[in-house]
DSSP file (Angstrom, degrees, kcal/mol; ACC not computed):
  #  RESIDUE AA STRUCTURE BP1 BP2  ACC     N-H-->O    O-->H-N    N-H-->O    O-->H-N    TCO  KAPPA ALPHA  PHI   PSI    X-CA   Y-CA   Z-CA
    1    1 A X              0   0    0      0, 0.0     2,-0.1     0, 0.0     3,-0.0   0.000 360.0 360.0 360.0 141.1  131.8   47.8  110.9
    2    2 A X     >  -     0   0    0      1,-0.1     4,-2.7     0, 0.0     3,-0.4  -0.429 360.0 -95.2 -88.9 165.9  133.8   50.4  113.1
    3    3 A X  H  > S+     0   0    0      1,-0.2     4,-4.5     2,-0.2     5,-0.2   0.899 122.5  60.4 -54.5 -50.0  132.5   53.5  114.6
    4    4 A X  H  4 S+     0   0    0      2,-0.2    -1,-0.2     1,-0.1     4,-0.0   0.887  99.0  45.1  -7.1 -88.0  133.7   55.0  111.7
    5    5 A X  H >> S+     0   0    0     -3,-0.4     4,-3.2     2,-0.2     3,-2.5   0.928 111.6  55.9 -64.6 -63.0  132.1   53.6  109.1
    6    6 A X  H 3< S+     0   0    0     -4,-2.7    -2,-0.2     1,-0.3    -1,-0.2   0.752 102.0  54.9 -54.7 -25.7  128.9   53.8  110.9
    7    7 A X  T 3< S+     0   0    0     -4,-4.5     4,-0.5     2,-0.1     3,-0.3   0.398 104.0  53.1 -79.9   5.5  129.0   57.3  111.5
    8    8 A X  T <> S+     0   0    0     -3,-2.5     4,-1.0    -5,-0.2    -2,-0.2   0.759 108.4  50.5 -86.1 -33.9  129.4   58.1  108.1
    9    9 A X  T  < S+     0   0    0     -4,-3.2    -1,-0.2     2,-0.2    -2,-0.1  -0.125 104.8  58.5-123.7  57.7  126.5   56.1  107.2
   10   10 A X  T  > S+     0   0    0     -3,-0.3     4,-3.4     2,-0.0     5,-0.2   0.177 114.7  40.4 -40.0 -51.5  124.4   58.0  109.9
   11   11 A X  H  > S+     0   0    0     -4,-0.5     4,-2.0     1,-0.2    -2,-0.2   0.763 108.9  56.0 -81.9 -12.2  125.3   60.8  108.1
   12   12 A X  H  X S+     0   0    0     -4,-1.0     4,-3.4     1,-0.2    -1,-0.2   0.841 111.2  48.2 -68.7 -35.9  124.9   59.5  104.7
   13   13 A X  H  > S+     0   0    0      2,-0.2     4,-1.9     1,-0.2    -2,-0.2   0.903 110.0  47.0 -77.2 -28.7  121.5   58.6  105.7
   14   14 A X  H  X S+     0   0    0     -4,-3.4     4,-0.5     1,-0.2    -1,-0.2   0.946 110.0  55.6 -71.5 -26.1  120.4   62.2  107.3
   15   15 A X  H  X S+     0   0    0     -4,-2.0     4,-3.5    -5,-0.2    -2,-0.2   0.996 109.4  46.6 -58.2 -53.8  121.9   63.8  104.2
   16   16 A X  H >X S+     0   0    0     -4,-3.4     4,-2.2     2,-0.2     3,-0.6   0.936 115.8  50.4 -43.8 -72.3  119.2   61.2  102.2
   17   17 A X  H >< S+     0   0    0     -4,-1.9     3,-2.9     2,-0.2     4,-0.3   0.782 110.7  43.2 -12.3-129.4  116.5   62.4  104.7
   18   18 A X  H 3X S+     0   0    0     -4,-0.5     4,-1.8     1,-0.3    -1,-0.2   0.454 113.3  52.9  27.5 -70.3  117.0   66.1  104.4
   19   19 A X  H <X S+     0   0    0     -4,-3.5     4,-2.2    -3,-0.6    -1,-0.3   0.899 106.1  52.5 -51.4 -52.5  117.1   65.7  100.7
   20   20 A X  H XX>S+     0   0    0     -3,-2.9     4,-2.3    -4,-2.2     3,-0.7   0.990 116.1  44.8 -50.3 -94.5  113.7   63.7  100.6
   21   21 A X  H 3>5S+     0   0    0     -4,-0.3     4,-2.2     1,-0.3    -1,-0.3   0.734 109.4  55.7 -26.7 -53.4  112.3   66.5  102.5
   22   22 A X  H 3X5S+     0   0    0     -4,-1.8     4,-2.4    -5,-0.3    -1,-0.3   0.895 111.8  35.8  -6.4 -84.8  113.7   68.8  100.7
   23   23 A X  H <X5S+     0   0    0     -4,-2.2     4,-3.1    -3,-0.7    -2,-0.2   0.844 115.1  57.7 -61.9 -37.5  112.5   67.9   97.5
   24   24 A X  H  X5S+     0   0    0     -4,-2.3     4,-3.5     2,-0.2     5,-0.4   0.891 112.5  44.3 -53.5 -49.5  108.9   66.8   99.1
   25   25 A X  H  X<S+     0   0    0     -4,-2.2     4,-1.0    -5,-0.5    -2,-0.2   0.804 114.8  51.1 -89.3 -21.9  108.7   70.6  100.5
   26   26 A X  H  X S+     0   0    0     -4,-2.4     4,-3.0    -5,-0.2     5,-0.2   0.924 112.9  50.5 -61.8 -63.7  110.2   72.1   96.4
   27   27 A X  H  X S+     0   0    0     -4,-3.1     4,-1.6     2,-0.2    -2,-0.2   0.659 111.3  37.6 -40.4 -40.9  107.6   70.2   95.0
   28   28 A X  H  X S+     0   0    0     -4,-3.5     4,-3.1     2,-0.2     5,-0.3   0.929 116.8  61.0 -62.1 -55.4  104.4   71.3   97.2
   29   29 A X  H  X S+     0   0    0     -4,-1.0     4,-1.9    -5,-0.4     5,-0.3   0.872 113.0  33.6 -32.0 -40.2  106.3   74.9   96.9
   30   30 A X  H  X S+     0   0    0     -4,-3.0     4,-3.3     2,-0.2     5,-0.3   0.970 114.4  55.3 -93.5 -68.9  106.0   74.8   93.0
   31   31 A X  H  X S+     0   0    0     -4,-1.6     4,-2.2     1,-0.2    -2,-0.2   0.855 114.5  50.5 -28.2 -58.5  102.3   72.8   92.8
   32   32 A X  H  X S+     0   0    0     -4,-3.1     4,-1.4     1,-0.3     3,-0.3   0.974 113.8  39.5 -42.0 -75.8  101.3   76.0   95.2
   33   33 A X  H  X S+     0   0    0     -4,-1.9     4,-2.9    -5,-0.3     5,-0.3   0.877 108.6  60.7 -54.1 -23.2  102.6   78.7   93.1
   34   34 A X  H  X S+     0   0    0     -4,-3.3     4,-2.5    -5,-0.3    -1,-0.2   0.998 105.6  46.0 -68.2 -44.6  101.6   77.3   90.0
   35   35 A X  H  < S+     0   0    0     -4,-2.2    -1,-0.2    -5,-0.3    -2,-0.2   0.802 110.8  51.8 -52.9 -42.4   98.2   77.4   90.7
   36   36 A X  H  < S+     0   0    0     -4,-1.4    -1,-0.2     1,-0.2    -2,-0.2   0.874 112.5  49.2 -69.6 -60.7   98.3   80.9   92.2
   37   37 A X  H  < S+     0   0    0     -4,-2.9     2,-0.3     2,-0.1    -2,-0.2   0.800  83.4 113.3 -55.8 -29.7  100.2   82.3   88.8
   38   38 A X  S  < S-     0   0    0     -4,-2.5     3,-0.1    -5,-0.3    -4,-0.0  -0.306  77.3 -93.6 -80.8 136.8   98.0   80.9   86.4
   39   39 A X        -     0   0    0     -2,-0.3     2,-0.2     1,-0.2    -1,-0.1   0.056  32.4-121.4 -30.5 112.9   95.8   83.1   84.3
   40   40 A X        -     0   0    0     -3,-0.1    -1,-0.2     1,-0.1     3,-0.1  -0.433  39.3-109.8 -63.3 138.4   92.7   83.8   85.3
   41   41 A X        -     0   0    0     -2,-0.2     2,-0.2    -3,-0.1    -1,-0.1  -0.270  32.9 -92.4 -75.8 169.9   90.3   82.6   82.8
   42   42 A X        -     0   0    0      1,-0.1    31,-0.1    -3,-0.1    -1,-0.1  -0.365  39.8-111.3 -32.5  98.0   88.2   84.7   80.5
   43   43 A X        -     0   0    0     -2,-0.2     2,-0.4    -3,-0.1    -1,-0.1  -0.152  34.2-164.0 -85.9 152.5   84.9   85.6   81.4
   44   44 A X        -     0   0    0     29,-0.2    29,-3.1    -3,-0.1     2,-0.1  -0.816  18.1-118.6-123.0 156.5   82.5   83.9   79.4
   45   45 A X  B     -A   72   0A   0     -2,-0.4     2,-0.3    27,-0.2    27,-0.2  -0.457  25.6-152.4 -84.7 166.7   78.7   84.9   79.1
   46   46 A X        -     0   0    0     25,-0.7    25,-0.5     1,-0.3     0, 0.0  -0.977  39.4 -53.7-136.5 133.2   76.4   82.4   80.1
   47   47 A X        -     0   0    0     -2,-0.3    24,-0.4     1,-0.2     2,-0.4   0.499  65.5-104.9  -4.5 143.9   72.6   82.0   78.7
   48   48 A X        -     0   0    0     22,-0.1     2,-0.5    -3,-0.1    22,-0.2  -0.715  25.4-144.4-109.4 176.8   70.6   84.7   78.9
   49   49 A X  E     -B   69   0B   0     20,-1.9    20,-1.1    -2,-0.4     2,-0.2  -0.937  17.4-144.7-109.1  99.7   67.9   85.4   81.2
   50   50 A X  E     -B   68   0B   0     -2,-0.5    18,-0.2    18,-0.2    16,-0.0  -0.529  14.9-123.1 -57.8 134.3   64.9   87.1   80.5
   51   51 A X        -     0   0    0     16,-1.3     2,-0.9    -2,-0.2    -1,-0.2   0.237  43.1-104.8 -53.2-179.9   62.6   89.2   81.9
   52   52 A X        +     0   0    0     15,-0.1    -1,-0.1    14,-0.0     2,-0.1  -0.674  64.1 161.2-125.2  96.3   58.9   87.9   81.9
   53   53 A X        -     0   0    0     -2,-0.9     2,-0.3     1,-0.1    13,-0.1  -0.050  47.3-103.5 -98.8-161.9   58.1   90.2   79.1
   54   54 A X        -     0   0    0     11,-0.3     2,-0.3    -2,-0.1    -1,-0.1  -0.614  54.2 -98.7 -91.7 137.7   54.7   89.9   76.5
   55   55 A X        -     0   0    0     -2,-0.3    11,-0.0     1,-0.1    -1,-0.0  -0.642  49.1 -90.9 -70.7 152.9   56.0   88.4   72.9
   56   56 A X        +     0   0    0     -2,-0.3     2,-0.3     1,-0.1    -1,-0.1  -0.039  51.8 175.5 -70.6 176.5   56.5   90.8   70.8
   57   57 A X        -     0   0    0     64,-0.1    -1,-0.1    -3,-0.1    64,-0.1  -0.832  54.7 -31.2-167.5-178.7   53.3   91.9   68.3
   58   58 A X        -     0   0    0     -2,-0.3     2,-0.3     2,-0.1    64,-0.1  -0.312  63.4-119.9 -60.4 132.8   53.3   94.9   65.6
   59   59 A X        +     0   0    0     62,-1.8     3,-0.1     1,-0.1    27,-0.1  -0.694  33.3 174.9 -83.7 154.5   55.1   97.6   66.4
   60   60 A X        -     0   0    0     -2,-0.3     2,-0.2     1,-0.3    -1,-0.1  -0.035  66.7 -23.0-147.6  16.9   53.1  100.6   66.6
   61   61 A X  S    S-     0   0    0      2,-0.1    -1,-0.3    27,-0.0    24,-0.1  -0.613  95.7 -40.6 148.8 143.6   56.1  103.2   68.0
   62   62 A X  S    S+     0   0    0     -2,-0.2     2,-0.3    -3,-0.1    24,-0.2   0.117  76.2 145.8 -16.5 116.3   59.4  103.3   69.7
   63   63 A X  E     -D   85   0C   0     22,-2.9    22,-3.5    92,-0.1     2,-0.1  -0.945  54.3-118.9 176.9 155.2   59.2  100.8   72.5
   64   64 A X  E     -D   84   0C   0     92,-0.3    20,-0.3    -2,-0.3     3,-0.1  -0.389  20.0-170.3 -94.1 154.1   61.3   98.3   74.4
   65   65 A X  E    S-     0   0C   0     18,-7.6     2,-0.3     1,-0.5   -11,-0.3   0.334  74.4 -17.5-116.8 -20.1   59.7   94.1   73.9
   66   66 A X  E     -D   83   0C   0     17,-2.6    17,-2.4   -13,-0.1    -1,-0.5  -0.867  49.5-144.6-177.4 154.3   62.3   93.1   76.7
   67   67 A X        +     0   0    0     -2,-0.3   -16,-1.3    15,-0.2     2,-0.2  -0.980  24.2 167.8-135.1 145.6   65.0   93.4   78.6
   68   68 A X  E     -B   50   0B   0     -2,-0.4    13,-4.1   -18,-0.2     2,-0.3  -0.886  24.9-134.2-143.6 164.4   67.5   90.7   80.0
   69   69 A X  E     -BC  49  80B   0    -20,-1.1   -20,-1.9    11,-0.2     2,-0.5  -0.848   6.3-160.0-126.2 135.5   71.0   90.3   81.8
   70   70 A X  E     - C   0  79B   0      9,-3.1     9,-2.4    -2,-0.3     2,-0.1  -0.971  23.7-149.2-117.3 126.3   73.8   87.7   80.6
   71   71 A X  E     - C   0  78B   0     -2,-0.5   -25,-0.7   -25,-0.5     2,-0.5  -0.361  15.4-116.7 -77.9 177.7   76.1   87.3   83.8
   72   72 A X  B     -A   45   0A   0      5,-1.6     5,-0.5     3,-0.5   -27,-0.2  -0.965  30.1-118.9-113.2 125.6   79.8   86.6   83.4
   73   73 A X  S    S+     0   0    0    -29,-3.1     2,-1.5    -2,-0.5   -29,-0.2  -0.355  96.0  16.5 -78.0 165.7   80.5   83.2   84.8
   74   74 A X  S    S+     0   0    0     92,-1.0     2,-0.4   -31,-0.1    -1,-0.2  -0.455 115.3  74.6  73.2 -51.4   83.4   84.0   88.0
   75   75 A X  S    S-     0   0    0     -2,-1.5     2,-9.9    91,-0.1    -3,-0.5  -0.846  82.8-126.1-140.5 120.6   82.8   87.5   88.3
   76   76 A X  S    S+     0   0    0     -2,-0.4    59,-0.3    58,-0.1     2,-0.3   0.090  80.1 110.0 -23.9  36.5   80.1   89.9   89.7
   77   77 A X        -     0   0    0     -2,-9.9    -5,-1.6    -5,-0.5     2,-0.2  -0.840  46.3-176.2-134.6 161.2   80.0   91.7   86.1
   78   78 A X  E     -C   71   0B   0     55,-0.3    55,-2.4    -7,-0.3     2,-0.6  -0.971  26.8-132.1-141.3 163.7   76.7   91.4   83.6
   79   79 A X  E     -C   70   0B   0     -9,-2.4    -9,-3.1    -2,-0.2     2,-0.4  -0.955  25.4-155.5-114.6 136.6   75.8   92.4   80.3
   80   80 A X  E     -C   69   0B   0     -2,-0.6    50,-0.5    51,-0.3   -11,-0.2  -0.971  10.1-168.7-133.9 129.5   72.1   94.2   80.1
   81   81 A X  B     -E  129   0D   0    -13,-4.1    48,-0.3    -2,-0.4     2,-0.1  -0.346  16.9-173.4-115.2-177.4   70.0   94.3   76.9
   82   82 A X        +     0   0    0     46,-0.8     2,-0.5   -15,-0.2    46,-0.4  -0.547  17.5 176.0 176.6  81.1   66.9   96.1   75.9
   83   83 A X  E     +D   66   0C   0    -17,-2.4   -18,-7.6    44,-0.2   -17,-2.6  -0.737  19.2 121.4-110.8 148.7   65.5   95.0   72.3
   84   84 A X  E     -D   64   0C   0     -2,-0.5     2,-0.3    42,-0.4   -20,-0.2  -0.318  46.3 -72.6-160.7-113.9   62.4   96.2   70.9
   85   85 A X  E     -D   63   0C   0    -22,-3.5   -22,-2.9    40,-0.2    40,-0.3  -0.998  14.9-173.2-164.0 177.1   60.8   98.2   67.6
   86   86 A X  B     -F  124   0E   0     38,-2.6    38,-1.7    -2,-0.3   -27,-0.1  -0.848   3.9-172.2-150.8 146.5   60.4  101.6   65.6
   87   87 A X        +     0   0    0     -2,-0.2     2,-0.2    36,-0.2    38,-0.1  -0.218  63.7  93.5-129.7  49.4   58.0  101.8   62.6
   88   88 A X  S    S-     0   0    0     36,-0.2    36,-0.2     1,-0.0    -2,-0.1  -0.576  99.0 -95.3-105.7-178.4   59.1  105.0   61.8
   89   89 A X  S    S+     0   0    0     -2,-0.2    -1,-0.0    62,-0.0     0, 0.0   0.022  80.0 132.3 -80.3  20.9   62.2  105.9   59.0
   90   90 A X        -     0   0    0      1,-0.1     3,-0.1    34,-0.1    -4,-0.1  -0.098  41.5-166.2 -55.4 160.8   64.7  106.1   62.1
   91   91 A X        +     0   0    0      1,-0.3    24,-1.1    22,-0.1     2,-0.3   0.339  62.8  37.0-143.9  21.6   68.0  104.1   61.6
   92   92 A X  E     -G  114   0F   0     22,-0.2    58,-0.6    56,-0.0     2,-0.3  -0.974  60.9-145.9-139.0 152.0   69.2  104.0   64.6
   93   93 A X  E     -G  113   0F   0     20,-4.3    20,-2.3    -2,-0.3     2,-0.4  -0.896  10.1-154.5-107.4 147.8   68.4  103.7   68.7
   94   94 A X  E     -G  112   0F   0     -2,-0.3    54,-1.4    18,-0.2     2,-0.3  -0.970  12.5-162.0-126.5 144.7   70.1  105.2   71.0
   95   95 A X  E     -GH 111 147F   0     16,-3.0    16,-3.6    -2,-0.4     2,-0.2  -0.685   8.3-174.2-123.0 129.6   69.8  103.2   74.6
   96   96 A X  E     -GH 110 146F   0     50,-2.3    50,-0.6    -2,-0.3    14,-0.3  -0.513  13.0-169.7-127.5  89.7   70.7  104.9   78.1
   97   97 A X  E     -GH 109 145F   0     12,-0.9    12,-1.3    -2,-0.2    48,-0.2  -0.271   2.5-167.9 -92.0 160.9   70.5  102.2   80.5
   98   98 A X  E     -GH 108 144F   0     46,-1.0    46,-1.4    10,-0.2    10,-0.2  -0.793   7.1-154.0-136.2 105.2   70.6  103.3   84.4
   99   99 A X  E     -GH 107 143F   0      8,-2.3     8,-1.8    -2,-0.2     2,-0.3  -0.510  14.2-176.2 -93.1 156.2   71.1  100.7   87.2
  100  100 A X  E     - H   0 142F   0     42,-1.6    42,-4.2     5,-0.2     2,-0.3  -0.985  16.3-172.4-160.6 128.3   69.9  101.4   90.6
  101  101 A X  S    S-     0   0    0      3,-2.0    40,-0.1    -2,-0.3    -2,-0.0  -0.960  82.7  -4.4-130.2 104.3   70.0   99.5   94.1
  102  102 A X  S    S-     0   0    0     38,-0.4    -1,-0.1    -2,-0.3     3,-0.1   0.845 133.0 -56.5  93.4  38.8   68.0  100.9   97.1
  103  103 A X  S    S+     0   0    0      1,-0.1     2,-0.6    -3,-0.0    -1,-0.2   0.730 113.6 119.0  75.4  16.5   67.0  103.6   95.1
  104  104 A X        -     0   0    0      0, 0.0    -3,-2.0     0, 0.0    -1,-0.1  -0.962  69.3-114.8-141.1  91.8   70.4  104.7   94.3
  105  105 A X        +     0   0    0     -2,-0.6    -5,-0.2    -5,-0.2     3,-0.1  -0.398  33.1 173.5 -93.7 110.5   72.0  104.9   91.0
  106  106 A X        -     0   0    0      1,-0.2     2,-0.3    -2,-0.1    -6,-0.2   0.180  66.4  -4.1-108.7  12.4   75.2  102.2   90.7
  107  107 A X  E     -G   99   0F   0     -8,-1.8    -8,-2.3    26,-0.0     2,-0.5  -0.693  49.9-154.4 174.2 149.2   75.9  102.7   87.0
  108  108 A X  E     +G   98   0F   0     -2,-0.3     2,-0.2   -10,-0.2   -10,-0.2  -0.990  18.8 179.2-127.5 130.5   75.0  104.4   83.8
  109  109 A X  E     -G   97   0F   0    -12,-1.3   -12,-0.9    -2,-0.5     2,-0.5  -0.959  12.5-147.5-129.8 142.9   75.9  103.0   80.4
  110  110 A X  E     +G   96   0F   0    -14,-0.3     2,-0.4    -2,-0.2   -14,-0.2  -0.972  20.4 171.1-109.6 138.7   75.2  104.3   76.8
  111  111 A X  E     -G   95   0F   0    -16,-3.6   -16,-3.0    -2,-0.5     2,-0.3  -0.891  22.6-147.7-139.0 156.1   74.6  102.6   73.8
  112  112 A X  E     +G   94   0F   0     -2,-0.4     2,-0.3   -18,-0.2   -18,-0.2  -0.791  12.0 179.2-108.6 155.6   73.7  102.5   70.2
  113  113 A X  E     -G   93   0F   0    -20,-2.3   -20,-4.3    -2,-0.3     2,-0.3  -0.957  25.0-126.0-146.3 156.5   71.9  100.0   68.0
  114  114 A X  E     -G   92   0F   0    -22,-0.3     2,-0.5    -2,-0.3    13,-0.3  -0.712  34.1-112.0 -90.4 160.1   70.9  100.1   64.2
  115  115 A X        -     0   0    0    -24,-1.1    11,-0.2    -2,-0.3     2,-0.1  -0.833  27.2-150.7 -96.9 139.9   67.5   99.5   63.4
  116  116 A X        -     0   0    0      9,-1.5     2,-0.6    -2,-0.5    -1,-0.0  -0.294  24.3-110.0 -76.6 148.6   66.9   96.1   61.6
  117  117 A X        +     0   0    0      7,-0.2     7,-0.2    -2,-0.1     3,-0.1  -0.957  33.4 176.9-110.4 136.7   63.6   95.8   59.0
  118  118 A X  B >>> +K  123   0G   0      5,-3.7     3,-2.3    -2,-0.6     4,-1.0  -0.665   8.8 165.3-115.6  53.7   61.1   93.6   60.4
  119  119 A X  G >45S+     0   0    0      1,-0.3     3,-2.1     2,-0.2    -1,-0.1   0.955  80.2  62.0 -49.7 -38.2   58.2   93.9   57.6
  120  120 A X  G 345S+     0   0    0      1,-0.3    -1,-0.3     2,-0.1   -62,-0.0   0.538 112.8  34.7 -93.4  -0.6   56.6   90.8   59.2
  121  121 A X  G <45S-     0   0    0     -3,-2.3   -62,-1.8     2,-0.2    -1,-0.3   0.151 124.2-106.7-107.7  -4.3   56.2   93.0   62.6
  122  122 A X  T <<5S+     0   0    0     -3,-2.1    -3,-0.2    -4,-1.0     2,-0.2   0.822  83.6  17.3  93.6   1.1   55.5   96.0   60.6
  123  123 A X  B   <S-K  118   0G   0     -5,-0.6    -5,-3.7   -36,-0.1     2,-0.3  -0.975  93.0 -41.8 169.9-146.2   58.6   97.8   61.0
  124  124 A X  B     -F   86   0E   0    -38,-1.7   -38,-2.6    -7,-0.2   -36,-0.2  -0.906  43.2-137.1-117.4 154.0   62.2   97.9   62.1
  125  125 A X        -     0   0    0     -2,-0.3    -9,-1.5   -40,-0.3     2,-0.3  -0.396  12.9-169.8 -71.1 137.7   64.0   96.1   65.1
  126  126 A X        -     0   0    0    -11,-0.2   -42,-0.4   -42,-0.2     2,-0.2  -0.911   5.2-172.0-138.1 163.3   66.8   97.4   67.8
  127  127 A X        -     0   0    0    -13,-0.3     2,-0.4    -2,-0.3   -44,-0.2  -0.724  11.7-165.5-164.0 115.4   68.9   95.2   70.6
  128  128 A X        -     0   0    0    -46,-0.4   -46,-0.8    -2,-0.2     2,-0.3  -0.679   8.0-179.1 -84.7 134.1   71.0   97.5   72.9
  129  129 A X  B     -E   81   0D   0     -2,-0.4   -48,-0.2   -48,-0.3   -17,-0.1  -0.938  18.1-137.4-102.5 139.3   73.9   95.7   75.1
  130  130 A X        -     0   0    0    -50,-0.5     2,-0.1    -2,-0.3     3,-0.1  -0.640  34.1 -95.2 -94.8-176.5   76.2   97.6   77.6
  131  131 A X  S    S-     0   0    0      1,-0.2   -51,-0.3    -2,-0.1   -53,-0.2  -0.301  73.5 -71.6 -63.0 160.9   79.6   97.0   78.0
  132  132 A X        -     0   0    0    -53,-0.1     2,-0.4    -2,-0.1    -1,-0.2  -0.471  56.6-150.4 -75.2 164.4   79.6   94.4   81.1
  133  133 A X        -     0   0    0    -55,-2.4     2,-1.7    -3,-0.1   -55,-0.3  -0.953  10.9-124.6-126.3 117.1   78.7   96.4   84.2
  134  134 A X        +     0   0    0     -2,-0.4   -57,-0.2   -57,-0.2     2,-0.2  -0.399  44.6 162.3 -52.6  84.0   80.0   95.4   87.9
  135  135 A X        -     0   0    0     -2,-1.7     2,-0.3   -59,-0.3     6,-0.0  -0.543  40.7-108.7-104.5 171.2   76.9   95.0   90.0
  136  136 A X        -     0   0    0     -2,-0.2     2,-0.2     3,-0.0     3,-0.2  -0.850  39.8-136.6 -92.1 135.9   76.3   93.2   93.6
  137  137 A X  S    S+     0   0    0     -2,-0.3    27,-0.2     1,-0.2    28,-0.1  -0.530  75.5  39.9 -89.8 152.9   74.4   90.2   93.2
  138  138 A X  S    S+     0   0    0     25,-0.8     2,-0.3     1,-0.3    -1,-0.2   0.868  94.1 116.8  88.7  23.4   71.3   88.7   95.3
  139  139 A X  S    S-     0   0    0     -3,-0.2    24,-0.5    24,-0.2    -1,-0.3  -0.980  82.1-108.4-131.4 125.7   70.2   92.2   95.4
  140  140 A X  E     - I   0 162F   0     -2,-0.3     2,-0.4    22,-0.1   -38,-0.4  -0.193  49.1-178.7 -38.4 109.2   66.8   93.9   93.8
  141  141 A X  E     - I   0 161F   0     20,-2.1    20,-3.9   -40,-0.1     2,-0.3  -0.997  12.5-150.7-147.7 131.9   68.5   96.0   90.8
  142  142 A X  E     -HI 100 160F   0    -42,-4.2   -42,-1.6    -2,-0.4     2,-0.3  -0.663   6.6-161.8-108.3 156.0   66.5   98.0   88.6
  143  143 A X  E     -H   99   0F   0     16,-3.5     2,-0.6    -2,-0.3    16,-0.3  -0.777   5.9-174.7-124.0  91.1   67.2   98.9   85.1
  144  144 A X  E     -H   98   0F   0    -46,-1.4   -46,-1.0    -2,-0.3     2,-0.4  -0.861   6.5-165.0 -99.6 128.0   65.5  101.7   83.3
  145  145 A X  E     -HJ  97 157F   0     12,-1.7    12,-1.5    -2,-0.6     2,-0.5  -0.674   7.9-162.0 -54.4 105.4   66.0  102.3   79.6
  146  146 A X  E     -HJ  96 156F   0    -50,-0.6   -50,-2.3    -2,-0.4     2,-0.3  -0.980  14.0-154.6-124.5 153.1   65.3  105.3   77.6
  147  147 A X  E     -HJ  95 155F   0      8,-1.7     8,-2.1    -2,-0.5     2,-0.5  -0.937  13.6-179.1-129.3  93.3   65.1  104.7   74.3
  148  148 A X  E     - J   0 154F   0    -54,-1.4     6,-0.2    -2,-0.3     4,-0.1  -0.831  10.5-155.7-133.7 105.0   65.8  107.5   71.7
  149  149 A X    >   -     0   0    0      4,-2.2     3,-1.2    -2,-0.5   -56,-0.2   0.133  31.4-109.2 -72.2-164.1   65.7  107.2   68.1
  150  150 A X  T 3  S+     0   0    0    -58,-0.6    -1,-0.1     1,-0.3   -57,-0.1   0.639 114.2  62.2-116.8  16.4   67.5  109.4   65.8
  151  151 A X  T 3  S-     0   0    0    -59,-0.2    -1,-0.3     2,-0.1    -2,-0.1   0.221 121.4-101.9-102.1  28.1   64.5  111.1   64.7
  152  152 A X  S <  S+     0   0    0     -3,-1.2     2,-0.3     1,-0.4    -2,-0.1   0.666  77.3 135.3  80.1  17.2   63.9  112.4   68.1
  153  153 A X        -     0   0    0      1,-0.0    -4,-2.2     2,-0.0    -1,-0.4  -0.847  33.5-172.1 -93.5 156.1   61.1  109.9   69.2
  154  154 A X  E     +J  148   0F   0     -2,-0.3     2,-0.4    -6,-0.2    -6,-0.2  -0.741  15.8 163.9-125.0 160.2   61.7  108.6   72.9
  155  155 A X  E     -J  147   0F   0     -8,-2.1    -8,-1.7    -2,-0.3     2,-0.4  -0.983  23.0-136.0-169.3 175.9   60.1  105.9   75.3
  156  156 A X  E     -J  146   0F   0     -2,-0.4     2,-0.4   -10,-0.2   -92,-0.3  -0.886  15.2-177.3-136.7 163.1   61.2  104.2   78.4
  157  157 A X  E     -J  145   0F   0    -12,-1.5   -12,-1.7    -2,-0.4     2,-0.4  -0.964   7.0-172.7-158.3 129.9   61.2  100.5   79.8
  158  158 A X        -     0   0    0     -2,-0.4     2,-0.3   -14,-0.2   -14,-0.2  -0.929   6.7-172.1-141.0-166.7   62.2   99.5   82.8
  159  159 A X        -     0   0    0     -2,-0.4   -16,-3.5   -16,-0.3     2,-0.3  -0.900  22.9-136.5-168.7 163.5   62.8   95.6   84.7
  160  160 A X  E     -I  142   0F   0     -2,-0.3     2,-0.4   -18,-0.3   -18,-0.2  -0.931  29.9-168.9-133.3 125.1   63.7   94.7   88.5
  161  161 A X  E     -I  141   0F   0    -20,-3.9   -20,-2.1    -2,-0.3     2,-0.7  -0.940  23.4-152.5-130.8 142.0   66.4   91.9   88.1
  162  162 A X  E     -I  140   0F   0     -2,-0.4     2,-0.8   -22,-0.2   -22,-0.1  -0.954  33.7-147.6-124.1 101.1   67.7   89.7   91.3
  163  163 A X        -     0   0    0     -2,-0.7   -25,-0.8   -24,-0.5   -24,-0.2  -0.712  12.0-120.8 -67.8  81.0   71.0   89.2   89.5
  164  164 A X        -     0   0    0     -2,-0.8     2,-0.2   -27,-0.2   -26,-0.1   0.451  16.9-115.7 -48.8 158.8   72.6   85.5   90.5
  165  165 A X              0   0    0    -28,-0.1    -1,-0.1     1,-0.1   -90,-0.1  -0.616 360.0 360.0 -86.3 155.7   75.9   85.1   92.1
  166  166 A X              0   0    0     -2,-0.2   -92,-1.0   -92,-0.2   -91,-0.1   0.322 360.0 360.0-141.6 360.0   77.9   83.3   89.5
């Protein structure tokens, strides 16, 4: 082989190089970005969690039997419930939850429920959900309820939650 020849395939070979690299350093480039573009998923509820309420017994008037939080798996957001009874001729609740950390009120939600018949408690049934609500987690967060039917009886409930990180 001549000097020639061999510098051309020097050069054949740095172009091969180059390329390799090249193509090594597209590939990561695209692995990266695909992972970055893709669609965050959905948040999905996860079991819920209950207070450590009483089971529920005859209802004997407007009144909460518990209240629980379903977090949203990924994201700092929960959903907060309040179910209980009426044995009046109401047919609806209406639920005003107010969360509070450190004394300090971090969101207010309103909500409706129809009342359900429960003959085998003695009257009719309610269950209240917010929309999900963005709280900080790992933190003592109260929840108070009031509870107003829509013949103008009221009550209140409230629960102390240490909301998990999810």
């Amino acid at each position: 082989m001549n000097e020639e020849e061999q510098s051309q395939s020097l050069g054949t070979k740095q172009y091969y190089v180059l390329g390799f690299i090249v193509l090594i350093a597209v590939v990561i480039a695209g692995y990266l970005l695909r992972s970055k573009s893709t669609p965050a998923p959905a948040p999905t509820p996860t079991a819920q969690v209950l207070a450590p309420t009483p089971t529920p017994g005859p209802i004997t008037g407007l009144a909460c039997d518990m209240q629980y939080y379903n977090p949203i798996i990924g994201f700092p957001k929960y959903y907060l419930s309040a179910e209980g009874g009426d044995f009046s001729t109401a047919t609806k609740v209406d639920c005003i939850f107010t969360v509070s950390v450190n004394n300090k009120v971090v969101a207010t939600q309103s909500v409706s429920s129809p009342l359900t018949d429960k003959p085998q408690r003695g009257g009719s049934t309610f269950r209240c959900t917010t929309p999900s609500i963005e709280l900080t987690p790992n933190i003592p967060t109260v929840v108070d309820v009031v509870l107003k039917d829509d013949l103008k009886a009221s009550s209140t409930c409230s629960s102390t939650f240490l909301l998990p990180a999810s």
